[in-house]
N, C-alpha and C positions, 0 to 999 in steps of 0.2 A: 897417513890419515889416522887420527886420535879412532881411540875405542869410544863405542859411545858409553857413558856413565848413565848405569839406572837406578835409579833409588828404588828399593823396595822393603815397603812399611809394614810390618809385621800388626797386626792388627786384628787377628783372631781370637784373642783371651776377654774373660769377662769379667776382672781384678777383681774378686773375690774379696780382698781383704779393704776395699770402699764401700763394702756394704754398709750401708742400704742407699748410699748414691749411685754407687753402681748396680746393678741388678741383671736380671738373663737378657732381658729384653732393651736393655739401656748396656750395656759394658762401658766400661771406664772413659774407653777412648771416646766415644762418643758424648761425654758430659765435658764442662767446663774448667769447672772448679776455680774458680775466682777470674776469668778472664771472660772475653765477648765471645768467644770462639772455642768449639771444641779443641781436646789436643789434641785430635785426628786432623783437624782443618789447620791448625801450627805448625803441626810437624808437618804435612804436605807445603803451607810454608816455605817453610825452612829447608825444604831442599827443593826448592822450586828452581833450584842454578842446575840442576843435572837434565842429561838429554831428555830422559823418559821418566816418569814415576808411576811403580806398581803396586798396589796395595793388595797386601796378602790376607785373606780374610777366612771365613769362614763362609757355607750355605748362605746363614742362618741371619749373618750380616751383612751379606754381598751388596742387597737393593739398597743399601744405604749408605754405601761410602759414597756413592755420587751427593749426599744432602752436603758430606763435609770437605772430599774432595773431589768436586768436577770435572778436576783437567787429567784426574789418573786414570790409569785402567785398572783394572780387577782383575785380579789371579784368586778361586777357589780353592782351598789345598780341601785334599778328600777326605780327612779325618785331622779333629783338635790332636796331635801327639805330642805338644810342646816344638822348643825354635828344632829341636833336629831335622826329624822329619819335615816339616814344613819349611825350611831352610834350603834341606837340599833337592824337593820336589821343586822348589821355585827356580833355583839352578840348572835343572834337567830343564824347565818346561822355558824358561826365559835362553836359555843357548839354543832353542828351536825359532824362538821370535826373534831375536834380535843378533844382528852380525857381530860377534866377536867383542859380549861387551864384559865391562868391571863393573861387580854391581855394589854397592854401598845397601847396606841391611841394617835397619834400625825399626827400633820398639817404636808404636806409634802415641804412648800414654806417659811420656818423659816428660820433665821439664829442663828444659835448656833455653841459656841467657848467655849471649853474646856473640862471634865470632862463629862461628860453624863451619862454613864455606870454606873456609882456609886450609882447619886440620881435614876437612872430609876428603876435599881435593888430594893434599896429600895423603890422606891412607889411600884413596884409590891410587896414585901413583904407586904408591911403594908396593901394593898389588902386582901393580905392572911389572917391575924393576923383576922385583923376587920370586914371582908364579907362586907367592904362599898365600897362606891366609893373617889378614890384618885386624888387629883391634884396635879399639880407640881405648888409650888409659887417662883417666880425668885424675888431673891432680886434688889429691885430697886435701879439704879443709879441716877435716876433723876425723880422731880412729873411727869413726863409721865401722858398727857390727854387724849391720843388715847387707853389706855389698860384699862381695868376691872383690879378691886384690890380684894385681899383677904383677910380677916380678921380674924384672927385664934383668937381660944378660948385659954382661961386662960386652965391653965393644961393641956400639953403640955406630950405626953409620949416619952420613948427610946424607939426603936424599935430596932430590931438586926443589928445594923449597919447604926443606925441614928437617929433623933429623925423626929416626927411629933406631930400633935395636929389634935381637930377637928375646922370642920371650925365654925366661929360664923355668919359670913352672908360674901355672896359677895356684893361688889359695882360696880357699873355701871362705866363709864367712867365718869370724876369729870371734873371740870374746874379746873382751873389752882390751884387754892387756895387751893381748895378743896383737889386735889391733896398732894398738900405741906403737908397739914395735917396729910392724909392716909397715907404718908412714914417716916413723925414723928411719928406717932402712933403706927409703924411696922407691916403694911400691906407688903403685896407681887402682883408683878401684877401676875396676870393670862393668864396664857402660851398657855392654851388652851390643856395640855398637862397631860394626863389622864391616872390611870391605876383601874381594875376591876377584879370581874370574869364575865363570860355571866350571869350567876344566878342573882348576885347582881344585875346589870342594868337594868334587866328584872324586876326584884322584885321592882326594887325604879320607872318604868316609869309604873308602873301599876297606875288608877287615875289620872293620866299626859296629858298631850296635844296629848303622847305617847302612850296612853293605848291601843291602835285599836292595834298597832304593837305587842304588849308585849305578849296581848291575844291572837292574830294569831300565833306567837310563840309559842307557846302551844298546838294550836287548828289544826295548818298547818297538821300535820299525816293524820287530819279528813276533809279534804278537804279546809279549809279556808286559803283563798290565804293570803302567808306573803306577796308578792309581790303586793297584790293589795289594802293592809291595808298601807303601804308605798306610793302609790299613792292616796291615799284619804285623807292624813293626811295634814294639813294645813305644810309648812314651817317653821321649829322651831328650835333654838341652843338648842343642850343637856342645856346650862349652863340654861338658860331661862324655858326648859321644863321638867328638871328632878333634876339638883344641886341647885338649888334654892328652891328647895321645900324640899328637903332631910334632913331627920338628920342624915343622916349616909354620910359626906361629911367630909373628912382628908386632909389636907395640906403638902406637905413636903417640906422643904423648898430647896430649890437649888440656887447654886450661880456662873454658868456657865454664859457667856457669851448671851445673848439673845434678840432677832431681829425678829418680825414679815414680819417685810418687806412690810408692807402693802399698801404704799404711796410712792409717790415719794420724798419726805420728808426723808425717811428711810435714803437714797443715803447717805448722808452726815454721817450717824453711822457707814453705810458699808465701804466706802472708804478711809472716813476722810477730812479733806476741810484744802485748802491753807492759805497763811497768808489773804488772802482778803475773807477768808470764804467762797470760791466757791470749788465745788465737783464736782468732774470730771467720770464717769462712760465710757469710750470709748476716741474718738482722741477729743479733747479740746483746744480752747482757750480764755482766758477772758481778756479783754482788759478796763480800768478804768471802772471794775464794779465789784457786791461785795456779797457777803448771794447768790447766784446764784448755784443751781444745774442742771447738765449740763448731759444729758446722751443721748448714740447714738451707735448704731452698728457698720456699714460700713461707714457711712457718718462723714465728718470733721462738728463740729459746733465750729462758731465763735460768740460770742456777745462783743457787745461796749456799755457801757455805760448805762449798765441797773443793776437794783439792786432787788433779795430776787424773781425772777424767777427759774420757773421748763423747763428746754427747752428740750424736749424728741424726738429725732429721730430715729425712727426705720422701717426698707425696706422704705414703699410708704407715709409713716404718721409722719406730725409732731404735737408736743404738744408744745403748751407757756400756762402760766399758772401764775400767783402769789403763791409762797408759802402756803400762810394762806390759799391759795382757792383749795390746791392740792386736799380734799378730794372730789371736784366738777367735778374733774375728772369719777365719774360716771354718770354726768348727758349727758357727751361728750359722752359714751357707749350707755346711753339711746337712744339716737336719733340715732345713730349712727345703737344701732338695729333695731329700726322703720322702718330704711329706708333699712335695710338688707344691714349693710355694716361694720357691726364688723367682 
């Protein structure tokens, strides 16, 4: 009998760097940004071919994943700690639910265009096969300095309806050159986009930044709180606190369309940009100026005569911004929380 496959949609952060479309009270995944549909309701979507779908959330968001996805269940993790902890909490608590399953883990605030099903399937197989842990690596379109790249090892295997390799090391996000190189070399970026068993996760984040988690996973029957081994653990990305250390780390390769969306920067992949290279997200218009991305909800924005700006209006907030500086965008969050007004 097949394992059953669960998707589970990581969907606790609040993209900080879409501000002011994103907000505390709105987070990313739950806005649109050019389509009918949140990217919480897409990605639910999009992996609507697996047994079960879990959405990983927060307290703070829980009442609302049923607005954008109805047919999933909800998993609370006890503290925001980034994907580690909340990763392998979900592995612990979903190997008590469900019999003996592989689960596919993915960001819920992506965009992705085309084929999915195919490679998803196969990274949960190749799960199967190897007892390791799988990432999905999207072939790059361009050196991309905002993504983590993959570096696969020589000897490369078929699997039943694909091939994979193991990984030989991840890379951090490159400069530009750097870049250039790692997709000459035939690297893949890094999607962020994961398949396992609970076992295997548990087994590789033992010795880890994760290991408080792993053990209470184990130990939880005999009183030791999973929940408050999750609140004690420092803030950590699985890729940082468990794939990076691992030898049991596989690659497959995928060649879907693919978009973090992380920046406001993004706009211009999502939409596409005019002949003067401005990108338009909402009602727009751009008047002798040029590299300018434009986005707004209800509100008309008009600019004249500026160039290689992010100008963001959404309800009561706006954003200007120079492009190169868009990732500074979270230092406008910071203060912004200080003063309790995100």
């Amino acid at each position: 009998m097949d394992r059953p496959l669960v998707a589970v949609v990581l969907a606790g952060g609040t993209g900080t760097r879409l501000y002011p479309a994103s907000r505390g009270d709105r987070p990313k995944q739950f806005c649109s940004f050019g389509g009918d549909r949140s990217l919480l309701a897409r990605t639910a979507d999009r992996v609507a071919f697996a047994d079960e779908t879990v959405v990983l959330t927060g307290e703070r968001y829980a009442d609302r994943v049923g607005e954008h996805a109805p047919d999933a269940d909800v998993l609370v993790e006890p503290a925001p700690k980034d994907t580690g902890p909340a990763l392998v909490y979900a592995a612990a608590r979903l190997r008590e639910r469900f019999d003996d399953p592989v689960l596919l883990n993915l960001p819920s605030d992506h965009h992705v265009a085309g084929d999915f099903e195919t490679p998803a399937r196969q990274a949960a197989r190749v799960a199967r096969e190897t007892d390791g842990l799988v990432t999905m690596g999207v072939e790059p379109t361009r050196p991309a300095t905002g993504y983590g790249y993959i570096e696969p090892a020589d000897g490369g295997s078929a699997g039943d309806g694909g091939s994979y390799a193991p990984v030989a090391r991840f890379r951090e996000k490159p400069g530009r050159d750097r870049a250039a190189a790692l997709v000459d070399s035939g690297c893949y970026w890094n999607a962020g986009i994961f398949a396992w068993t609970p076992d295997a996760l548990l087994r590789e984040a033992r010795g880890t930044p994760l290991d408080a988690i792993a053990t209470a996973a184990d130990a939880d029957a005999a009183g030791q709180s999973l929940e408050t081994a999750v609140e004690r653990v420092d803030p950590i990305s699985v890729d940082y606190a468990v794939l990076e250390r691992t030898d049991e780390a596989y690659v497959v390769p995928v060649s879907f369309e693919w978009d973090d969306l992380g920046s406001w920067d993004a706009v211009e992949r999502l939409v596409g940009a005019d002949a003067d290279g401005n990108a338009a997200l909402g009602d727009a218009l751009a008047i002798d100026a040029a590299d300018n991305v434009i986005a707004s909800d209800d509100a008309h924005v008009s600019i004249v005569g500026v160039d290689d700006l992010v100008v963001a209006a959404y309800d009561d907030r706006v954003l200007v911004v120079p492009k190169d500086d868009a990732q500074r965008v979270r230092e406008v969050v910071a203060r912004l929380r200080e003063a309790g007004r995100f």
